[in-house]
CHARMM-style PDB file with segment names, atoms N, HN, CA, C and O in Angstrom:
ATOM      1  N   UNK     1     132.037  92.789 166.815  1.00  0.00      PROA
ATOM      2  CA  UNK     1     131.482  93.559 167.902  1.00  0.00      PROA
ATOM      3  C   UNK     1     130.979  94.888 167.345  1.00  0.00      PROA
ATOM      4  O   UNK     1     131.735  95.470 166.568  1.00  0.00      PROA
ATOM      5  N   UNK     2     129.660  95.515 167.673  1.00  0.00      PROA
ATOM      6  HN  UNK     2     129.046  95.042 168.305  1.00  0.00      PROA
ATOM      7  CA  UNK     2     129.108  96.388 167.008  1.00  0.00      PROA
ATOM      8  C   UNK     2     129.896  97.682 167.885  1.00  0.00      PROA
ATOM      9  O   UNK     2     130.727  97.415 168.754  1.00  0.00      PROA
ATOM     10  N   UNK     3     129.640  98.653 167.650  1.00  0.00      PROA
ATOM     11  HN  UNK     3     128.966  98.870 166.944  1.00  0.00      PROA
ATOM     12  CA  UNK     3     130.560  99.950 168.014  1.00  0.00      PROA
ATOM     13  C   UNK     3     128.782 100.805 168.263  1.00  0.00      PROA
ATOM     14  O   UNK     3     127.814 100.825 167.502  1.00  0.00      PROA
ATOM     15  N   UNK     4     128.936 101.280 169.349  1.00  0.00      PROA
ATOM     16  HN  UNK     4     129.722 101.264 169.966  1.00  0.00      PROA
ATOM     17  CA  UNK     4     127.850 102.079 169.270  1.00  0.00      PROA
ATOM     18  C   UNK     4     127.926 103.704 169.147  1.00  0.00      PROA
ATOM     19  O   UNK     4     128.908 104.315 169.568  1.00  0.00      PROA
ATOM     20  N   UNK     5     127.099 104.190 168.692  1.00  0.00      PROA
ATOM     21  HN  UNK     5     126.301 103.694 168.350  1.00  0.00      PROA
ATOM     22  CA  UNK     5     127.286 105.691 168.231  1.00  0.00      PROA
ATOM     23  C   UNK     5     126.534 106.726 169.167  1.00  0.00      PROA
ATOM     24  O   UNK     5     125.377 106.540 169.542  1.00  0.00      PROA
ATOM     25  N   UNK     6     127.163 107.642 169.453  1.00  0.00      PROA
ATOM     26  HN  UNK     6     128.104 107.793 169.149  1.00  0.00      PROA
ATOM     27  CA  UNK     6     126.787 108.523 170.571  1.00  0.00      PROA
ATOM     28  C   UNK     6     125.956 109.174 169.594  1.00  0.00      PROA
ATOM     29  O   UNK     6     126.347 109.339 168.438  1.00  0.00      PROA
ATOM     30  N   UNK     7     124.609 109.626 170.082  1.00  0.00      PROA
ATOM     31  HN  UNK     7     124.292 109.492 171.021  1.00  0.00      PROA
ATOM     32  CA  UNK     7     123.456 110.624 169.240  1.00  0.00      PROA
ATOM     33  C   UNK     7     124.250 112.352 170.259  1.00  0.00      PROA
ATOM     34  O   UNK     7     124.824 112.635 171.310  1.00  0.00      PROA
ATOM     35  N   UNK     8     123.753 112.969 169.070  1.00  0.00      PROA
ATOM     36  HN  UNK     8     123.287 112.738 168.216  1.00  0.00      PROA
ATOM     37  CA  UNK     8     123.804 114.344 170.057  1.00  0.00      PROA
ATOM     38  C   UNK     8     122.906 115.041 170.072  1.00  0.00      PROA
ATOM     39  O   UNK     8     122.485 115.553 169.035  1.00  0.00      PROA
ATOM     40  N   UNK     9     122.326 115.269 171.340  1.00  0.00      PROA
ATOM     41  HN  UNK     9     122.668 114.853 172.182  1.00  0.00      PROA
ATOM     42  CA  UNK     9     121.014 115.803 171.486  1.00  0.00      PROA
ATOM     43  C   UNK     9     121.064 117.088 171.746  1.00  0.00      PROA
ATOM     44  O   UNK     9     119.933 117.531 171.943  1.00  0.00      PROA
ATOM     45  N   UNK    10     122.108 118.077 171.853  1.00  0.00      PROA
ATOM     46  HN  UNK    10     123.028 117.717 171.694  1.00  0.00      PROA
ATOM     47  CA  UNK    10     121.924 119.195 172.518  1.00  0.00      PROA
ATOM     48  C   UNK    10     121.554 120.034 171.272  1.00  0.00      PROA
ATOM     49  O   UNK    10     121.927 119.640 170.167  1.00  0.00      PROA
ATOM     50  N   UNK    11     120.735 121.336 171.420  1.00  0.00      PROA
ATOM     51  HN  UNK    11     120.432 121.656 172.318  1.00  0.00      PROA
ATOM     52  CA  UNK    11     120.360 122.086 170.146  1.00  0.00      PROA
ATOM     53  C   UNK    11     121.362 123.156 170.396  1.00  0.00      PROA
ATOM     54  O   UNK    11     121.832 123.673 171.410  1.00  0.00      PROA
ATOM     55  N   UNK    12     121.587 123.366 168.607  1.00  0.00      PROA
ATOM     56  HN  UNK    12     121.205 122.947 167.784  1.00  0.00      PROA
ATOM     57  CA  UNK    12     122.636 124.756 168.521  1.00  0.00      PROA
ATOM     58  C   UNK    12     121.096 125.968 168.795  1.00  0.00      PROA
ATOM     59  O   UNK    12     119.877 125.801 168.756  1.00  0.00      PROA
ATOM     60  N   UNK    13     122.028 127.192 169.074  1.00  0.00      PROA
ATOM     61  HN  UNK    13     123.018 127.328 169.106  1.00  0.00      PROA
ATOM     62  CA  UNK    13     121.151 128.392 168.807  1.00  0.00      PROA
ATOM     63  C   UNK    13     120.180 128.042 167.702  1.00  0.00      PROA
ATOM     64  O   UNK    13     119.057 127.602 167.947  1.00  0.00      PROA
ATOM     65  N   UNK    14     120.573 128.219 166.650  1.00  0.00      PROA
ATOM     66  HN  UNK    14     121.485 128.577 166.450  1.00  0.00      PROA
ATOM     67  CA  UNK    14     119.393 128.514 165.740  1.00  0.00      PROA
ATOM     68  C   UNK    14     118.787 127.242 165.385  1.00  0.00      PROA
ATOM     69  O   UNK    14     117.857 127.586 164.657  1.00  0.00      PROA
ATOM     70  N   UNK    15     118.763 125.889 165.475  1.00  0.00      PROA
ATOM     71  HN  UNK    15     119.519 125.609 166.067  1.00  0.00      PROA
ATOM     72  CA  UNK    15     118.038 125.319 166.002  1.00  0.00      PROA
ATOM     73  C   UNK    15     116.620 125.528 167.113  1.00  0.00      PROA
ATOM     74  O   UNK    15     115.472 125.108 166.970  1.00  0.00      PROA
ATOM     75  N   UNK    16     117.186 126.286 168.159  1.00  0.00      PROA
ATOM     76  HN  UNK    16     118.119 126.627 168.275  1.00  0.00      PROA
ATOM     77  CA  UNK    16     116.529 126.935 169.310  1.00  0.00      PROA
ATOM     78  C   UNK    16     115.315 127.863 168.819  1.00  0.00      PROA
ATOM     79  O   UNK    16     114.152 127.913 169.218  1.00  0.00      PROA
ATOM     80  N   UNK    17     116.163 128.776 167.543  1.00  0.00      PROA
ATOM     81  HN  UNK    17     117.108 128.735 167.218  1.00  0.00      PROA
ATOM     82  CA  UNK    17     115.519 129.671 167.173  1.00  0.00      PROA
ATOM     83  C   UNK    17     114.176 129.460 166.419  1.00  0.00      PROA
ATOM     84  O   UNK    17     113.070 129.987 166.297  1.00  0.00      PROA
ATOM     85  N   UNK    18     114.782 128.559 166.051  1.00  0.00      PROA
ATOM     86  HN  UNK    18     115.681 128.131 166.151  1.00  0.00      PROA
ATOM     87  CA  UNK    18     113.018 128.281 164.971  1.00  0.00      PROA
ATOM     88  C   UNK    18     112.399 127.232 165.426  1.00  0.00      PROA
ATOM     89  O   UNK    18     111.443 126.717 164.845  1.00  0.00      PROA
ATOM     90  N   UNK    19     112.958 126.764 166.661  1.00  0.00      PROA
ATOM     91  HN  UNK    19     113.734 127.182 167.134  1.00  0.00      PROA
ATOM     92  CA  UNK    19     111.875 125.924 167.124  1.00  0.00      PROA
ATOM     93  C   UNK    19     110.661 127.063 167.684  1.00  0.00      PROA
ATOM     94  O   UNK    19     109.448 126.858 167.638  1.00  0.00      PROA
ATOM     95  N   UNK    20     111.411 128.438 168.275  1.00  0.00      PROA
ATOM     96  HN  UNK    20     112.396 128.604 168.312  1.00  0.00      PROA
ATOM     97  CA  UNK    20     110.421 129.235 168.824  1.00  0.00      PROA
ATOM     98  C   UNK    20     109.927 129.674 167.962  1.00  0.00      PROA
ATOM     99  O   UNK    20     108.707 129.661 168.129  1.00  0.00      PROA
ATOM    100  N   UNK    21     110.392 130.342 166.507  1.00  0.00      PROA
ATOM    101  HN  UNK    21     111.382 130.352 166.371  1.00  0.00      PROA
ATOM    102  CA  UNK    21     109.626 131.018 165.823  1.00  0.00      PROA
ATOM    103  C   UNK    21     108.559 129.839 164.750  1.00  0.00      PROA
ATOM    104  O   UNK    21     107.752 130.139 163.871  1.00  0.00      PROA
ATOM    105  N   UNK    22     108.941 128.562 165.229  1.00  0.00      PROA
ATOM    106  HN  UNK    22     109.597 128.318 165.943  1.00  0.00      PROA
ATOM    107  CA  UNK    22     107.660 127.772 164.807  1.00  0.00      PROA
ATOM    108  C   UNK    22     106.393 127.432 165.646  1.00  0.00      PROA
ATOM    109  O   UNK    22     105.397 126.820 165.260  1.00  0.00      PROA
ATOM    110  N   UNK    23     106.670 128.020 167.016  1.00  0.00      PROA
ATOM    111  HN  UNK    23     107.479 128.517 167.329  1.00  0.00      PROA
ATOM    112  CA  UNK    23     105.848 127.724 168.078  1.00  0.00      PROA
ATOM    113  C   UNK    23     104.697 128.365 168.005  1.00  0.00      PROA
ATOM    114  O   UNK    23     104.195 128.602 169.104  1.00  0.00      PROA
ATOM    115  N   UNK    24     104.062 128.754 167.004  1.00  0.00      PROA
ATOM    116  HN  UNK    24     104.469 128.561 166.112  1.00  0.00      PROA
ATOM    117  CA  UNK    24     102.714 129.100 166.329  1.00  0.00      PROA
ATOM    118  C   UNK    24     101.917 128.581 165.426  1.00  0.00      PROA
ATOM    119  O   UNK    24     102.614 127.942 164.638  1.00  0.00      PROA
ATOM    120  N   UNK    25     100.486 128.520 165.064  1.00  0.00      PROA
ATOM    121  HN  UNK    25      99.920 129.039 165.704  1.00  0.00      PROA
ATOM    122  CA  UNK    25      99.875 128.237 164.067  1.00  0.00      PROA
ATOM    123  C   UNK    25     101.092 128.643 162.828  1.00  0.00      PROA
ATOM    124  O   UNK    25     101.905 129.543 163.039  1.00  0.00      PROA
ATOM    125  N   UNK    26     101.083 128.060 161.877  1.00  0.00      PROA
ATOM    126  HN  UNK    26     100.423 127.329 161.706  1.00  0.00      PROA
ATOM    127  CA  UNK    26     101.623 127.919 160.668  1.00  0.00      PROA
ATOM    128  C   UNK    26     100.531 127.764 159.313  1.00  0.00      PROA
ATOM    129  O   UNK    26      99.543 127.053 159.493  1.00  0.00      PROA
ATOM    130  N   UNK    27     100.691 128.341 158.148  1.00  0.00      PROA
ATOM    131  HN  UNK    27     101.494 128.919 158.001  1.00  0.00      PROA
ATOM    132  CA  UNK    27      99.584 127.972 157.487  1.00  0.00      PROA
ATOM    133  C   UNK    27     100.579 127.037 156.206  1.00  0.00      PROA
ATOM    134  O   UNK    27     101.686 127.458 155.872  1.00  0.00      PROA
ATOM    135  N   UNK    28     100.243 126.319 155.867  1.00  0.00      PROA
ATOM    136  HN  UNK    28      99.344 125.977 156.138  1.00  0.00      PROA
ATOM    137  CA  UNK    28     100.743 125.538 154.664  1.00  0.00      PROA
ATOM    138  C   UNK    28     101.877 126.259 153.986  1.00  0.00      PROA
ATOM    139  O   UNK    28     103.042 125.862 154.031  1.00  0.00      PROA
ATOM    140  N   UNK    29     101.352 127.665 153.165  1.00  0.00      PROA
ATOM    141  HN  UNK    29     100.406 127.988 153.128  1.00  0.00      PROA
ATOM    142  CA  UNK    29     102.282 128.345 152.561  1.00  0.00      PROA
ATOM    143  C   UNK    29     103.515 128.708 153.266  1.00  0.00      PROA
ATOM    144  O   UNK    29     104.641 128.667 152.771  1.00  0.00      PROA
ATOM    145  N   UNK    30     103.150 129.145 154.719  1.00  0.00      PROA
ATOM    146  HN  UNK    30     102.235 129.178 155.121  1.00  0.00      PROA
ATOM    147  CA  UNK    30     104.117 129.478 155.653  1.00  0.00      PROA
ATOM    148  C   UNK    30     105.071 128.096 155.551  1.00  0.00      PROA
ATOM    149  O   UNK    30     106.216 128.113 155.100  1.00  0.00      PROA
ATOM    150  N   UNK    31     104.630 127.323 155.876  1.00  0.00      PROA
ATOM    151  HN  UNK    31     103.699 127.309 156.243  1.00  0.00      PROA
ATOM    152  CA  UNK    31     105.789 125.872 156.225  1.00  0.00      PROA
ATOM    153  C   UNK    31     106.871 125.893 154.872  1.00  0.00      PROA
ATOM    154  O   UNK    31     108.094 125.991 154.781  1.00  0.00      PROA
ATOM    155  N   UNK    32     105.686 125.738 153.819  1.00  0.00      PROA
ATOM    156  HN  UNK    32     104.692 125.658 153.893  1.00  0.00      PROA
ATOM    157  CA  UNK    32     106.380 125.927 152.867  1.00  0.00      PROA
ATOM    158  C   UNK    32     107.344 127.152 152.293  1.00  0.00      PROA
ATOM    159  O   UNK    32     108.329 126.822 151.632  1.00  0.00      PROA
ATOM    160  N   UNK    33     107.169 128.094 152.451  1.00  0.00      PROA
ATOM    161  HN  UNK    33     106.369 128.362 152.987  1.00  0.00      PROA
ATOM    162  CA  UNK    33     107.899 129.512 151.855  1.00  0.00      PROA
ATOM    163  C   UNK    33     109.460 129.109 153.012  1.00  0.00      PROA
ATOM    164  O   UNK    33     110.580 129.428 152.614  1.00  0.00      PROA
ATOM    165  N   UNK    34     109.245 128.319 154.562  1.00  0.00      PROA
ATOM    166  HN  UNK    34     108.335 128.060 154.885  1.00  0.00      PROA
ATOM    167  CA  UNK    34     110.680 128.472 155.379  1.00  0.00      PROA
ATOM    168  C   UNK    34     110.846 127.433 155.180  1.00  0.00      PROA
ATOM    169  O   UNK    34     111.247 127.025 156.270  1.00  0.00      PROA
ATOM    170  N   UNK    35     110.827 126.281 154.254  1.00  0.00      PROA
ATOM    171  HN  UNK    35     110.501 126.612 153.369  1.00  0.00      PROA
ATOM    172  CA  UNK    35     111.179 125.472 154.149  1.00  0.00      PROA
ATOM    173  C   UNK    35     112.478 125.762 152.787  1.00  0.00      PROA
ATOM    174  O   UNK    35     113.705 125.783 152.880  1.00  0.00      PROA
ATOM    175  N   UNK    36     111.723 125.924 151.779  1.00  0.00      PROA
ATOM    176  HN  UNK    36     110.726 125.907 151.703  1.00  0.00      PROA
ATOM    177  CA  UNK    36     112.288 127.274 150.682  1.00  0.00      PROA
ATOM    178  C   UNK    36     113.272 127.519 151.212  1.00  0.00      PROA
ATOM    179  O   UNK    36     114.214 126.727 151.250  1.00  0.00      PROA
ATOM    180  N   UNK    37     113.281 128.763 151.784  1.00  0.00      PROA
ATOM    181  HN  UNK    37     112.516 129.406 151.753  1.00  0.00      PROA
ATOM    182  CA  UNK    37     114.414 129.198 152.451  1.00  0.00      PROA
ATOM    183  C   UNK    37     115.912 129.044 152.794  1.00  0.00      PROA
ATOM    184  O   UNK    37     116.963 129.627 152.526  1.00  0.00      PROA
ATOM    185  N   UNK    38     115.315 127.483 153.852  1.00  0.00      PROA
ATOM    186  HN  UNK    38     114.462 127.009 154.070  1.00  0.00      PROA
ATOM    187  CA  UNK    38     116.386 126.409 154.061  1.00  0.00      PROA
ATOM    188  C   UNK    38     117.135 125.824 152.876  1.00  0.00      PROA
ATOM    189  O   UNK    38     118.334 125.664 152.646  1.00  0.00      PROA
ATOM    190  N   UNK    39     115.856 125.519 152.100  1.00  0.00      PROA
ATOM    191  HN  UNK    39     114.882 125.648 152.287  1.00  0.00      PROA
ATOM    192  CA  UNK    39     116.775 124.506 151.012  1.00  0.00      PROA
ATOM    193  C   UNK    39     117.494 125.697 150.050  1.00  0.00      PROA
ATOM    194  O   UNK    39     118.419 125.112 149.487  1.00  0.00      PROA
ATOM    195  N   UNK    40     117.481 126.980 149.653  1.00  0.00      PROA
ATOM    196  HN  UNK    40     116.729 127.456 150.110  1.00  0.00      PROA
ATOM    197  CA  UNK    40     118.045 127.716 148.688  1.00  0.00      PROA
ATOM    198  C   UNK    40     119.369 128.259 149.846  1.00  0.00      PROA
ATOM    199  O   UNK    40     120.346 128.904 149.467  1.00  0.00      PROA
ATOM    200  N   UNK    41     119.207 127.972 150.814  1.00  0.00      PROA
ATOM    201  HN  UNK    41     118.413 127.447 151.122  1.00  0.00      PROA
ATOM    202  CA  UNK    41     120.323 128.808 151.968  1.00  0.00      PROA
ATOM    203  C   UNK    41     121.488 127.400 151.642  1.00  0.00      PROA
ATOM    204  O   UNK    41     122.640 127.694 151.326  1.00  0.00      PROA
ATOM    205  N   UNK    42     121.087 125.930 151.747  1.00  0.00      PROA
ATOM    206  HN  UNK    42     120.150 125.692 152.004  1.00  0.00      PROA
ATOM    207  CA  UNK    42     121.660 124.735 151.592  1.00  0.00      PROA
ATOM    208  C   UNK    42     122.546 124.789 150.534  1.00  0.00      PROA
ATOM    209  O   UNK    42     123.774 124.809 150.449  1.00  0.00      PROA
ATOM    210  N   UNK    43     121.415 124.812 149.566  1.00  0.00      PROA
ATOM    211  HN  UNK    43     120.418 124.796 149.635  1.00  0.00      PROA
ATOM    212  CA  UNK    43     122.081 124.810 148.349  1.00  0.00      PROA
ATOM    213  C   UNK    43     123.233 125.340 147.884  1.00  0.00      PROA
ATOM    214  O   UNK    43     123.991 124.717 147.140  1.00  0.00      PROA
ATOM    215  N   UNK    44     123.416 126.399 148.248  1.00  0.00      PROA
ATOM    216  HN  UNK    44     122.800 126.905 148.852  1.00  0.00      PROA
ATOM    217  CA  UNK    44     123.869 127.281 148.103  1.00  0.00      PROA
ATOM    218  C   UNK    44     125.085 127.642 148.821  1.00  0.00      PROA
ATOM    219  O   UNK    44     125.726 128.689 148.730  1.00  0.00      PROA
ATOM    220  N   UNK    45     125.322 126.547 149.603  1.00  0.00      PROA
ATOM    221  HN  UNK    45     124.801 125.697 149.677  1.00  0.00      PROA
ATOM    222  CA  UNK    45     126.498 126.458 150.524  1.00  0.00      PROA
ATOM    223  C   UNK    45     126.598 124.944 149.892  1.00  0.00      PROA
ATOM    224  O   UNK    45     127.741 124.544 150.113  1.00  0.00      PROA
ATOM    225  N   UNK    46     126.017 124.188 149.357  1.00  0.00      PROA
ATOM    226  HN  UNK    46     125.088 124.512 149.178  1.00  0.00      PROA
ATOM    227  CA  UNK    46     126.990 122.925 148.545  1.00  0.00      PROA
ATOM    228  C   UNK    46     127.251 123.435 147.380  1.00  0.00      PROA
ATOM    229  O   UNK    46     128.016 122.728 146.725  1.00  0.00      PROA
ATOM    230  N   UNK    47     126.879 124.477 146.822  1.00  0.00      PROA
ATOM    231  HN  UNK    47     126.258 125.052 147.355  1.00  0.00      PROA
ATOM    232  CA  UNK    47     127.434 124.855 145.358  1.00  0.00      PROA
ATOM    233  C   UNK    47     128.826 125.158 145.880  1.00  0.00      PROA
ATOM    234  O   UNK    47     129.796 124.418 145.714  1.00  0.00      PROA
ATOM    235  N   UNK    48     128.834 126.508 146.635  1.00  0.00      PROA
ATOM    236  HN  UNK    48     128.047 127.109 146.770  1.00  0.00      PROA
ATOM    237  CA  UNK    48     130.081 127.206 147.313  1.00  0.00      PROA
ATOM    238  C   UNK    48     130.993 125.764 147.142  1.00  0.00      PROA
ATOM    239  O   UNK    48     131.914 125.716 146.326  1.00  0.00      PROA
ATOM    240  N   UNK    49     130.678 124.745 147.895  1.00  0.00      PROA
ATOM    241  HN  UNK    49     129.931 124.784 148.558  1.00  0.00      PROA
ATOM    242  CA  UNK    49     131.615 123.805 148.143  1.00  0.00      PROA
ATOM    243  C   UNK    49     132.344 122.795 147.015  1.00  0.00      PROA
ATOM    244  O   UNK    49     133.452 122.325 146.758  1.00  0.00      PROA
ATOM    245  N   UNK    50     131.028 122.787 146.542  1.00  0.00      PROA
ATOM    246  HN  UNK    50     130.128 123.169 146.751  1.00  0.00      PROA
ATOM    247  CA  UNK    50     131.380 121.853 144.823  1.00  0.00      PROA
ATOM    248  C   UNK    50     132.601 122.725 144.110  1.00  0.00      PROA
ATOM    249  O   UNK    50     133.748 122.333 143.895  1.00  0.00      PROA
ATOM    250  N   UNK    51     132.027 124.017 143.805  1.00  0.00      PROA
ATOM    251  HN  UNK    51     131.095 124.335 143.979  1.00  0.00      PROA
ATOM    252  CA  UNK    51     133.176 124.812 142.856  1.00  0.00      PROA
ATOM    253  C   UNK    51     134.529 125.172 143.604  1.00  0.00      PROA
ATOM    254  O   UNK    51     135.484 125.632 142.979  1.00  0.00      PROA
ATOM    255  N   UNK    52     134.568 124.930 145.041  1.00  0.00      PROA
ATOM    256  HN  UNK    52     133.792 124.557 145.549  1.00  0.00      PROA
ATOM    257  CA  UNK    52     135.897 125.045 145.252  1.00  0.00      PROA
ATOM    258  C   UNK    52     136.917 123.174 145.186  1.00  0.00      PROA
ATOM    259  O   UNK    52     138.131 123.016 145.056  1.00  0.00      PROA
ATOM    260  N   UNK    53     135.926 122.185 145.319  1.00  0.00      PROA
ATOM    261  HN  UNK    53     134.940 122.313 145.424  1.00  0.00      PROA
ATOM    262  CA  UNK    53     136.551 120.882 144.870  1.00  0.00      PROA
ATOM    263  C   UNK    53     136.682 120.883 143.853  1.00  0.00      PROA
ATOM    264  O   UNK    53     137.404 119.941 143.526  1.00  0.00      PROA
ATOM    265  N   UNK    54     136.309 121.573 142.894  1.00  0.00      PROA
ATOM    266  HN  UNK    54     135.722 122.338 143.159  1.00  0.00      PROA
ATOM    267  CA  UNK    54     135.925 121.223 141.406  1.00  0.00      PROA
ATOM    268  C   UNK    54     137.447 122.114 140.863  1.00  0.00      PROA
ATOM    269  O   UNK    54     138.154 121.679 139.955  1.00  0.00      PROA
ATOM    270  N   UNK    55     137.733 123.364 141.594  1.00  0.00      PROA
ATOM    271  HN  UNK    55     137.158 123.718 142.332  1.00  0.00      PROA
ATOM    272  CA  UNK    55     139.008 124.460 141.256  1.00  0.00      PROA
ATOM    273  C   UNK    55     140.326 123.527 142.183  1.00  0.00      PROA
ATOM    274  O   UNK    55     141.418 123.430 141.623  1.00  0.00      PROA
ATOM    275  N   UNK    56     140.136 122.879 143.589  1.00  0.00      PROA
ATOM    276  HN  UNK    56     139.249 122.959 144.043  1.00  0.00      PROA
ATOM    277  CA  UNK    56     141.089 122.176 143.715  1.00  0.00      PROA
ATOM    278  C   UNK    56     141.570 121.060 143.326  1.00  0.00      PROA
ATOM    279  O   UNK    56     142.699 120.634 143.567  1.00  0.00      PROA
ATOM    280  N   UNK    57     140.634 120.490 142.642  1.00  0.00      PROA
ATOM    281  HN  UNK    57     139.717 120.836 142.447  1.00  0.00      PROA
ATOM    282  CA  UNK    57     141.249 119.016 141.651  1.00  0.00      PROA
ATOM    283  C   UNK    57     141.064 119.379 140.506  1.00  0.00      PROA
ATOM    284  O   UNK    57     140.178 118.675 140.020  1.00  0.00      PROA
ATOM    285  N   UNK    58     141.350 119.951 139.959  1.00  0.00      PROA
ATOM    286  HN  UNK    58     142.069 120.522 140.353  1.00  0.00      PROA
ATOM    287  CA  UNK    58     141.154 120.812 138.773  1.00  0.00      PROA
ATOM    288  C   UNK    58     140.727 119.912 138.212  1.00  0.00      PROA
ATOM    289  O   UNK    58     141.501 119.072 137.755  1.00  0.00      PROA
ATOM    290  N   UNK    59     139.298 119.783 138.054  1.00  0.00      PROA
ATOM    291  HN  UNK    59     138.669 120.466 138.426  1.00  0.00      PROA
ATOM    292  CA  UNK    59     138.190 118.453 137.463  1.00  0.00      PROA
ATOM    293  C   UNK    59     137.850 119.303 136.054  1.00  0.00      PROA
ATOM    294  O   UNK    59     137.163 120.304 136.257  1.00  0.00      PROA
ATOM    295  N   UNK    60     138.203 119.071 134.746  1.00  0.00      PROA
ATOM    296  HN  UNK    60     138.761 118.258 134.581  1.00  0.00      PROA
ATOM    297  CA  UNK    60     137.124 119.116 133.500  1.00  0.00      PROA
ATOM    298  C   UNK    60     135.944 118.728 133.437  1.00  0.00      PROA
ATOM    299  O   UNK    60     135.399 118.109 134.351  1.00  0.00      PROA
ATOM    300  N   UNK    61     135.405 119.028 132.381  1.00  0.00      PROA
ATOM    301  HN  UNK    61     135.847 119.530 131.638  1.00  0.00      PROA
ATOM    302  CA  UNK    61     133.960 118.081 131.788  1.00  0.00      PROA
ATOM    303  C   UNK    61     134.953 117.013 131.374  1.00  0.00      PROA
ATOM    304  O   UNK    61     134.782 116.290 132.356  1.00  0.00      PROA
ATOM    305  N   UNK    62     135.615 116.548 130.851  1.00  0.00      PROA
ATOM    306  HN  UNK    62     135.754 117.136 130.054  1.00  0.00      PROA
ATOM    307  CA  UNK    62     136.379 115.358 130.340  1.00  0.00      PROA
ATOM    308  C   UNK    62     135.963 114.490 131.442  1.00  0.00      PROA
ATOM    309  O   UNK    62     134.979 113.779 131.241  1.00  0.00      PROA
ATOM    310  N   UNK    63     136.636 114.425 132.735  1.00  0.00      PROA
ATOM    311  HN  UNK    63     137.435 115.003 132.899  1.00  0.00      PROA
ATOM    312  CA  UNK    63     136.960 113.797 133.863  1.00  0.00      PROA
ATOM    313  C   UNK    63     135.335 113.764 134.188  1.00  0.00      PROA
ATOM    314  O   UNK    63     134.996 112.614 134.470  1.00  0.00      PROA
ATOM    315  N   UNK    64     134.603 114.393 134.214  1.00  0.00      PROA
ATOM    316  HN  UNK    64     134.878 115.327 133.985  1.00  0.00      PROA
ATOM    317  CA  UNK    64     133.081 114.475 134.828  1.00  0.00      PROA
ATOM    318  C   UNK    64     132.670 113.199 134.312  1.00  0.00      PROA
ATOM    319  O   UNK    64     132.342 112.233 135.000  1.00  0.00      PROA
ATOM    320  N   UNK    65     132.729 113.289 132.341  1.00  0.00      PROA
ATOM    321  HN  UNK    65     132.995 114.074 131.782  1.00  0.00      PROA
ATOM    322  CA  UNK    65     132.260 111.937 131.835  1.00  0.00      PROA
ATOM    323  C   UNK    65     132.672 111.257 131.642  1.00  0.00      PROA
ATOM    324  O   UNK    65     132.161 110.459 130.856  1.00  0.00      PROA
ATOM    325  N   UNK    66     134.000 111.005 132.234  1.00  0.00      PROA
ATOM    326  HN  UNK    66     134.414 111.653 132.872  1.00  0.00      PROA
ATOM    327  CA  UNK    66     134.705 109.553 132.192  1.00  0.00      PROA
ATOM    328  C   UNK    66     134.226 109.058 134.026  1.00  0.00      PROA
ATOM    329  O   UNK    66     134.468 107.911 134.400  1.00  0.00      PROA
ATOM    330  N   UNK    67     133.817 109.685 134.615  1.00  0.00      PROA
ATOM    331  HN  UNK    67     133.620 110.617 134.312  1.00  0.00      PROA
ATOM    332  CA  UNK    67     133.224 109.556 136.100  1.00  0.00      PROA
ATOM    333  C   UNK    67     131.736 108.871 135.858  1.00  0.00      PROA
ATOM    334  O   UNK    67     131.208 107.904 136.408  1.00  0.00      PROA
ATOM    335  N   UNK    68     131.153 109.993 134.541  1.00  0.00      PROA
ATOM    336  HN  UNK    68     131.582 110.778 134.094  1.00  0.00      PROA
ATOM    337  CA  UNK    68     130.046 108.694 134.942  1.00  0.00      PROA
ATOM    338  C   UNK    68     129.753 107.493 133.835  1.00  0.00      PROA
ATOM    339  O   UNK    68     128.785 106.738 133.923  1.00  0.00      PROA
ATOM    340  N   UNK    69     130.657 107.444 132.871  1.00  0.00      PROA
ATOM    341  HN  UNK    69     131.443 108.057 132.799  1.00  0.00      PROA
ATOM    342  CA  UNK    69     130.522 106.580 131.634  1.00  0.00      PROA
ATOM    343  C   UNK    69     131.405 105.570 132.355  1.00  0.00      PROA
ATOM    344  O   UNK    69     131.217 104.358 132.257  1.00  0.00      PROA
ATOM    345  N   UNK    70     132.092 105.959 132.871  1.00  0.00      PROA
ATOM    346  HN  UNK    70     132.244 106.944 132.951  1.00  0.00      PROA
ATOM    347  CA  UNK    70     133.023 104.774 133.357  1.00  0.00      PROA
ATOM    348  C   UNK    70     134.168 104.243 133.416  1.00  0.00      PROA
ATOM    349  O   UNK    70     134.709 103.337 134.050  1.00  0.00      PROA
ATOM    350  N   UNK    71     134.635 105.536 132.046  1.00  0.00      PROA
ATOM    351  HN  UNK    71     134.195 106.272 131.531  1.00  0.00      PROA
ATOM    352  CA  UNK    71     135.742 105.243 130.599  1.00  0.00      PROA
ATOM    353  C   UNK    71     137.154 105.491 131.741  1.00  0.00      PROA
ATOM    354  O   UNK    71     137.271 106.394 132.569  1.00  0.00      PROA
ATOM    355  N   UNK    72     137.840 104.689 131.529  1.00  0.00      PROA
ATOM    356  HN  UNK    72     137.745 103.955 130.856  1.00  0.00      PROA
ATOM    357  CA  UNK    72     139.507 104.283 132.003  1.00  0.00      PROA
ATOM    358  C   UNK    72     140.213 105.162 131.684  1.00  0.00      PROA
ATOM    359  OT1 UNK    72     141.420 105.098 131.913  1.00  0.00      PROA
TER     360      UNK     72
END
């Protein structure tokens, strides 16, 4: 029996927000420079996150390449 998944449609604030502050002509560079933005703001909150998994399992480079070589 399949399980169905509730979507959530409601927008947070800043969602809200840049839908308005996109509610204008845009020129290419523009899309692009807040697109930028997003992804270095992202990033930058999965780094934050990586180096604190990385300090709570106290992971080496050892363990990194036995993760992706495969080694037992």
């Amino acid at each position: 029996m399949a399980t169905t998944q509730k979507s959530h449609t409601e927008l947070n604030p800043i969602q809200v927000s840049l839908l308005r502050l996109s509610n204008r002509p845009m020129s290419e560079e523009e899309t692009l420079a807040l697109k930028k933005v997003m992804v270095d703001h992202y990033s930058g909150l999965l780094d934050e996150e990586l180096t604190k998994v990385i300090a709570e399992k106290r992971y080496t480079q050892k363990d990194f390449d036995e993760m992706l070589n495969g080694d037992d």
